[in-house]
ZAMARLUM-17418 format. One line per field, with one value per residue (C-alpha): residue number from 1; residue in three letters; y, z, x. Coordinates in steps of 0.25 Angstrom, whole numbers, plus 5000, padded with zeros to 4 digits. Layout:
BEGIN
n	NUM, ...
res	ALA, ...
Y	Y, ...
Z	Z, ...
X	X, ...
END
This chain:
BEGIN
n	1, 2, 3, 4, 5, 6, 7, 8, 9, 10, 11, 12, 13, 14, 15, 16, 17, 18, 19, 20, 21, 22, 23, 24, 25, 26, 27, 28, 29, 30, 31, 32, 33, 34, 35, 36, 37, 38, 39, 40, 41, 42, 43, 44, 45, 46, 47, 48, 49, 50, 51, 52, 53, 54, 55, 56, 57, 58, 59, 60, 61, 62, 63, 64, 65, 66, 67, 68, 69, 70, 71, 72, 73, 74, 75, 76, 77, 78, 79, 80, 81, 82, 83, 84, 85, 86, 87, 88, 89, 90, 91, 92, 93, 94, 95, 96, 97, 98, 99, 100, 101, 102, 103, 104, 105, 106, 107, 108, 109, 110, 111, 112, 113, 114, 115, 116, 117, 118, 119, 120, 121, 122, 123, 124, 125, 126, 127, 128, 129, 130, 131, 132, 133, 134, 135, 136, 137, 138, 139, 140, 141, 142, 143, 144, 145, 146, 147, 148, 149, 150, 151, 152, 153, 154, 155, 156, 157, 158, 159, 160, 161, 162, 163, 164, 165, 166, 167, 168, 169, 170, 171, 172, 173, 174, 175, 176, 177, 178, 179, 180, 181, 182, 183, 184, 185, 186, 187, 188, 189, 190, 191, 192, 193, 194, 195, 196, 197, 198, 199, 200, 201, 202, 203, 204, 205, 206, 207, 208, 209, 210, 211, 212, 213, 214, 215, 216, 217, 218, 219
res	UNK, UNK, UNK, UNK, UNK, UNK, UNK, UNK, UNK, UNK, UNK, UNK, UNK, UNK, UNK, UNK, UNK, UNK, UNK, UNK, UNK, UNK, UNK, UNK, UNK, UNK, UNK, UNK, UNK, UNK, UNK, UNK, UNK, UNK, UNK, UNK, UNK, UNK, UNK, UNK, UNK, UNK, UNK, UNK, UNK, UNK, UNK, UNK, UNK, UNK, UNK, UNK, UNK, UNK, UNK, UNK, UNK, UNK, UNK, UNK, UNK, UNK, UNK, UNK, UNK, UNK, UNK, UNK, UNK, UNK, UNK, UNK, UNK, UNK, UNK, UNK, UNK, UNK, UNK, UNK, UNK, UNK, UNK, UNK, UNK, UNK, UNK, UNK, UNK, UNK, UNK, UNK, UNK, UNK, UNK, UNK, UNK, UNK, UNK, UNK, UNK, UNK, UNK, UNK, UNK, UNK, UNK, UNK, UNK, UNK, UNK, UNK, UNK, UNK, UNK, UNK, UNK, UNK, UNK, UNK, UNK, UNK, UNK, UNK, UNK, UNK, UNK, UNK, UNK, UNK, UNK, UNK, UNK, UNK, UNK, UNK, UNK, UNK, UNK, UNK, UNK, UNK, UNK, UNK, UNK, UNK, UNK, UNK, UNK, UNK, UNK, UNK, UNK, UNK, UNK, UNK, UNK, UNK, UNK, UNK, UNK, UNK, UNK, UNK, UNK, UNK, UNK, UNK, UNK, UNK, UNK, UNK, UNK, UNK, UNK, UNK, UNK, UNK, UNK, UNK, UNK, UNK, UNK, UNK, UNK, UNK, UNK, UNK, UNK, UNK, UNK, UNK, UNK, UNK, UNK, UNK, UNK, UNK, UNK, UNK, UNK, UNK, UNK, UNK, UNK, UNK, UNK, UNK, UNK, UNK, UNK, UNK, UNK, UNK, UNK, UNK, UNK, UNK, UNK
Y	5109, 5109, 5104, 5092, 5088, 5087, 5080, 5069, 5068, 5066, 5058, 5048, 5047, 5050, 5039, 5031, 5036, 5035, 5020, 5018, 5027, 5019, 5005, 5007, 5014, 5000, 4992, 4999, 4998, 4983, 4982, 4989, 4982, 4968, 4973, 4979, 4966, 4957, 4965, 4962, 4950, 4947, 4956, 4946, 4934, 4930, 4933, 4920, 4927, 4934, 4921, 4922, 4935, 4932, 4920, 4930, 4940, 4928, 4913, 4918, 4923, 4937, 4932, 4927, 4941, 4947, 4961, 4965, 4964, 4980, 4988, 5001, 4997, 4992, 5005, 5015, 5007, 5007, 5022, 5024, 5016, 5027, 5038, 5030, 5028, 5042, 5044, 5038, 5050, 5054, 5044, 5056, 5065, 5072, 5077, 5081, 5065, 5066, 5067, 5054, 5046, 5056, 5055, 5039, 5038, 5048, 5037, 5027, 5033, 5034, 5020, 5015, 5020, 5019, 5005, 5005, 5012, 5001, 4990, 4997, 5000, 4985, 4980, 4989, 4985, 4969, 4971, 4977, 4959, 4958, 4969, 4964, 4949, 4956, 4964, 4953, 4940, 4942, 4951, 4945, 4944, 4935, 4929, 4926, 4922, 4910, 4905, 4905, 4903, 4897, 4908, 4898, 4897, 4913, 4914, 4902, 4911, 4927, 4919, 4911, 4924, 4932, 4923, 4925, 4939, 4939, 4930, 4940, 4952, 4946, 4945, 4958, 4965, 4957, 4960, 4977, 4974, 4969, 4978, 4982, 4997, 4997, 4991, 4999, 5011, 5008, 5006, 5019, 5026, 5027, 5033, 5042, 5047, 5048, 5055, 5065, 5068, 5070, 5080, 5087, 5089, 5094, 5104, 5110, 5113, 5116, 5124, 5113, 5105, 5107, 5097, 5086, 5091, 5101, 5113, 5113, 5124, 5117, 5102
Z	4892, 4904, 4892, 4887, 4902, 4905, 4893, 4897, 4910, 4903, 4893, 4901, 4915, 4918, 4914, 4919, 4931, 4931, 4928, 4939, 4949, 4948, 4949, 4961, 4966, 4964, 4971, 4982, 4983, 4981, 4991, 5001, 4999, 5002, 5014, 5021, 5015, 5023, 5035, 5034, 5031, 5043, 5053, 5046, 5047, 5058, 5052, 5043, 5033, 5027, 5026, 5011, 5012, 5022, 5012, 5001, 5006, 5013, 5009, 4993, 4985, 4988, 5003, 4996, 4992, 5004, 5011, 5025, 5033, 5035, 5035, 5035, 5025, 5016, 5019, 5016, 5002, 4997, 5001, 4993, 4983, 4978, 4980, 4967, 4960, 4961, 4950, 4938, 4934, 4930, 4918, 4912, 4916, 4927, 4933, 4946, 4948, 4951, 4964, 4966, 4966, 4972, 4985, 4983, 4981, 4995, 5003, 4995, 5001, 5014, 5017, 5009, 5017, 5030, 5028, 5022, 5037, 5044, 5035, 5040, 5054, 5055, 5048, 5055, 5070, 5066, 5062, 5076, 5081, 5072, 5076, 5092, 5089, 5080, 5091, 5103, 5096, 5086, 5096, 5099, 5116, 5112, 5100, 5113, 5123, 5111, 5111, 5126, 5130, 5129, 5119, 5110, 5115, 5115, 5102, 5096, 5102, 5099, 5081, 5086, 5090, 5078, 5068, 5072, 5073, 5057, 5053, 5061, 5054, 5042, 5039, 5047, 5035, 5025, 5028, 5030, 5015, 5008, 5013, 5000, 5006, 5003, 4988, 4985, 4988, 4979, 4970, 4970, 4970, 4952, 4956, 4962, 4956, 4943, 4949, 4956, 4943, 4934, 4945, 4944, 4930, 4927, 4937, 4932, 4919, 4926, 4913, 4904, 4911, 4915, 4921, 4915, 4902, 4893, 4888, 4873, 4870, 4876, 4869
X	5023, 5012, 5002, 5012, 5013, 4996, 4995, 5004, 4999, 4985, 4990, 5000, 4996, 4980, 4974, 4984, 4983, 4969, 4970, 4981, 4972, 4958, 4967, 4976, 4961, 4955, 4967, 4966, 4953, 4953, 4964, 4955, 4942, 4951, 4957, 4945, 4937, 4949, 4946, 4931, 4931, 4941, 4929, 4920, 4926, 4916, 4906, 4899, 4890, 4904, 4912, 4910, 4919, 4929, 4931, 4931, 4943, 4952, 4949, 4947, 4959, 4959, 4963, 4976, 4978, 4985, 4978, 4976, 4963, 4963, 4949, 4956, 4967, 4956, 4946, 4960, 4963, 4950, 4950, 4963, 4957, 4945, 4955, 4963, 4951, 4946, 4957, 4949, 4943, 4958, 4956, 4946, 4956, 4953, 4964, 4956, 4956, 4971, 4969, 4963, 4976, 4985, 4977, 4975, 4990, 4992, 4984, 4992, 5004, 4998, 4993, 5006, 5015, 5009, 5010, 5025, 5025, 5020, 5027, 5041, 5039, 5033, 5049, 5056, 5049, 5051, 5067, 5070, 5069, 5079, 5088, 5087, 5089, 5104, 5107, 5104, 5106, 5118, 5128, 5141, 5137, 5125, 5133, 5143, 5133, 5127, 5142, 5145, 5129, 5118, 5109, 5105, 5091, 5090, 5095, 5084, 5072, 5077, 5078, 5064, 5060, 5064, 5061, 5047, 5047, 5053, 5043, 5033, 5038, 5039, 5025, 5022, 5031, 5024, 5010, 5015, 5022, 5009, 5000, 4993, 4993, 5009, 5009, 4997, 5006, 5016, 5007, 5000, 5015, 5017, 5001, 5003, 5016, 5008, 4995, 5005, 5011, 5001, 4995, 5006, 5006, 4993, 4996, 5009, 4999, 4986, 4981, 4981, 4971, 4958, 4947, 4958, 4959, 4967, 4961, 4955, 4968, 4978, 4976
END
């Protein structure tokens, strides 16, 4: 039974998780050389002699491609990025490879949720406006005191007020929800599923496989 189920991994899975290893690798490493190459290019923007690359990265297409100006984002994605492609030798099938995209898809994780972190403490702090302006604006003493008063002007500059807040937070949340650091994530989640399992499977039958490959006896 233990033989049935390595062969299958080998069969099913290993290439293919080579091939979905080395292309998430190169994404993220993509990712990271257009984010740290925003932020020079932004360090650089006095600078005449680079003008041809700060044209390159915002006034060409690829500015039209939304990423954030972010040195140590850039630097942590292309890091995350050779973790993945360190897994190509698992197309040869060695199984020592394995590890290559389990770690990437941890620091996936990692970075990935820290920004989910951030993205919902940042919608969570921007809904408190809208919970005083319920509390303060729409009880039944103001609702009173705008019938009987003179509370209209108050009222016009608390939804002024609000309207810019929204329209504020609105592109906060934006900006936290496309950064690539979180989609990325999601992306590397079937990855890392699949590396997992095929780990564990060659170690519930460590004796059929050795440097990557069964025994002459056992094929």
């Amino acid at each position: 039974m233990g033989e049935v189920k390595v062969k299958h991994v080998r069969e099913a899975y290993v290439k293919s998780l080579a091939v979905y290893s080395v292309s998430l690798g190169l994404l993220y490493l993509l990712v990271g050389i257009l984010e740290f190459g925003k932020w020079a290019a932004t360090v650089a923007s006095g600078i005449g002699e680079l003008s041809w690359y700060i044209w390159a990265l915002n006034g060409s297409p690829l500015g039209a491609i939304w990423l954030p100006s972010d040195a140590i984002g850039g630097f942590a994605m292309a890091v995350i990025g050779s973790v993945y492609l360190g897994g190509f030798p698992i197309w040869r099938l060695k199984y020592d490879s394995l590890g290559f995209p389990i770690v990437g898809f941890m620091l996936s994780a990692l970075y990935g949720v820290l920004y989910l972190l951030i993205l919902i403490s940042r919608s969570l702090g921007n809904i408190i406006p809208y919970i005083e302006f319920t509390s303060e604006y729409l009880s039944l003493n103001f609702l009173i005191r705008l019938l009987t008063g003179n509370q209209f002007e108050e009222l016009y500059a608390a939804v002024s007020g609000l309207l810019i807040e929204n329209i504020a937070w609105q592109w906060t949340w934006t900006a936290s929800m496309l950064r690539p650091e979180i989609w990325l994530f999601i992306v590397a989640l079937p990855l890392g599923a699949l590396a997992w399992r095929t780990f564990k499977s060659i170690q519930a039958a460590p004796q059929i496989v050795k440097y990557g490959r069964p025994s002459r006896s056992q094929q």
